[in-house]
C-alpha positions in Angstrom: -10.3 3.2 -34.8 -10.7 3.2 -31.1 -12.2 6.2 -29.5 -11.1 7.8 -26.3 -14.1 6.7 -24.4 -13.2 2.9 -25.0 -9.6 3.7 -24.4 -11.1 5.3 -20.8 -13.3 2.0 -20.6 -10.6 -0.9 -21.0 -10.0 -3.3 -18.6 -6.3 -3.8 -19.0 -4.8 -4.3 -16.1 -3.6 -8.0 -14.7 -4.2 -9.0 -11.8 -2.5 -12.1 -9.5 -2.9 -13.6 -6.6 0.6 -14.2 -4.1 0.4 -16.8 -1.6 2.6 -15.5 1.5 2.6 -18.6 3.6 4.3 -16.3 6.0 1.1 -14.1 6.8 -1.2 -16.8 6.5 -2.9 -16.4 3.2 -2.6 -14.4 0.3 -2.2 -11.1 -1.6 -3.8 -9.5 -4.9 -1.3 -7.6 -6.8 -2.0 -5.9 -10.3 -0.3 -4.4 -13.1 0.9 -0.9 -12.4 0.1 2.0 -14.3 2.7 4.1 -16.0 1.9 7.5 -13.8 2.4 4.8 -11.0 5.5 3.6 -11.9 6.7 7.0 -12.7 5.9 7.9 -9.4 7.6 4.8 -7.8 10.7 5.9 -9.6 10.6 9.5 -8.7 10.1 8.8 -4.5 12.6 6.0 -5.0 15.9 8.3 -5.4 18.1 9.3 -3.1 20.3 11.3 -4.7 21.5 9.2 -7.7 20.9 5.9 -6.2 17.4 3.8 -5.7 16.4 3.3 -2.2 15.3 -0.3 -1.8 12.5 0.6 0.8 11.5 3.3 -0.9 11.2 1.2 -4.4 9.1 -1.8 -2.6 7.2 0.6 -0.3 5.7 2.6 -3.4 5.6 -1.2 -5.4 3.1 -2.2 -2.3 0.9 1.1 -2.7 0.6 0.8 -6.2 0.6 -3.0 -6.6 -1.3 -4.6 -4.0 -5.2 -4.5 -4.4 -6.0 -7.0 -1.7 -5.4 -5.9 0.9 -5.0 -2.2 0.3 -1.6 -0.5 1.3 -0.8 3.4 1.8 2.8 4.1 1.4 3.7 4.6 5.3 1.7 1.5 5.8 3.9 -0.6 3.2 7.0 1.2 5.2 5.6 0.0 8.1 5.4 -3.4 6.7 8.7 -3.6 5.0 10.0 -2.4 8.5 8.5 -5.1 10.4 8.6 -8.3 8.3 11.2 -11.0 7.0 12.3 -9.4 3.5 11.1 -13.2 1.8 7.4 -12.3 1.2 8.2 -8.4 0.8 10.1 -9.2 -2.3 7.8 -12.1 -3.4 5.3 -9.2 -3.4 7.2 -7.1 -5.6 8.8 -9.2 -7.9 4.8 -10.1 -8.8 3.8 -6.8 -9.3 6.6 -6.2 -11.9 6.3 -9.5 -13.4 2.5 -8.0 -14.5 3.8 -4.8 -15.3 5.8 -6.4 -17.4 9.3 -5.3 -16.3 11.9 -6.9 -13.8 12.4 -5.1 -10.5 16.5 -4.7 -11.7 14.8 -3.4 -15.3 12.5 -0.7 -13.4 15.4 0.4 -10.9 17.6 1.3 -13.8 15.0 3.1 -16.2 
């Protein structure tokens, strides 16, 4: 039986690199945690519906590794950029999490 302190100790997050031709290189994204995607969910609401910039701007925080994103940063870049890469971005750090961006919006 496992014990906490190899549970603590596991290396189980994915990680993936995102080429974003757009920006001139590339991205690391990794898998997301569940109190992160929790969190993504929770700041994503408006009322009863999810708020797209909300949903990709806390994706970006919690996703991206490389480089490193605070939420009002990811804003900022989801403000200022062509959606292509944005989403490209996103979709990644689902795809390790193991979800669909539609999946996660709706549980």
């Amino acid at each position: 039986m496992l014990k906490l302190d190899e549970i603590h100790k596991a290396k189980d997050f994915r990680e993936s690199e995102v080429a974003v031709p757009e920006w001139g290189g590339t991205v690391k994204c990794r898998t997301l945690s569940m109190a992160a995607r929790w969190e993504i969910g929770q700041k994503s609401m408006n009322g009863d519906k999810v708020d797209n910039v909300k949903f990709a701007a806390g994706t970006m925080q919690h996703g991206l590794i490389e480089p490193v994103m605070t939420y009002d940063e990811a804003v900022k870049v989801i403000n200022e950029h062509h959606p292509a890469p944005i989403q490209r971005i996103v979709d990644e750090v689902w795809r390790l999490s193991g979800l669909t961006e539609a999946v996660a919006k709706n549980a």
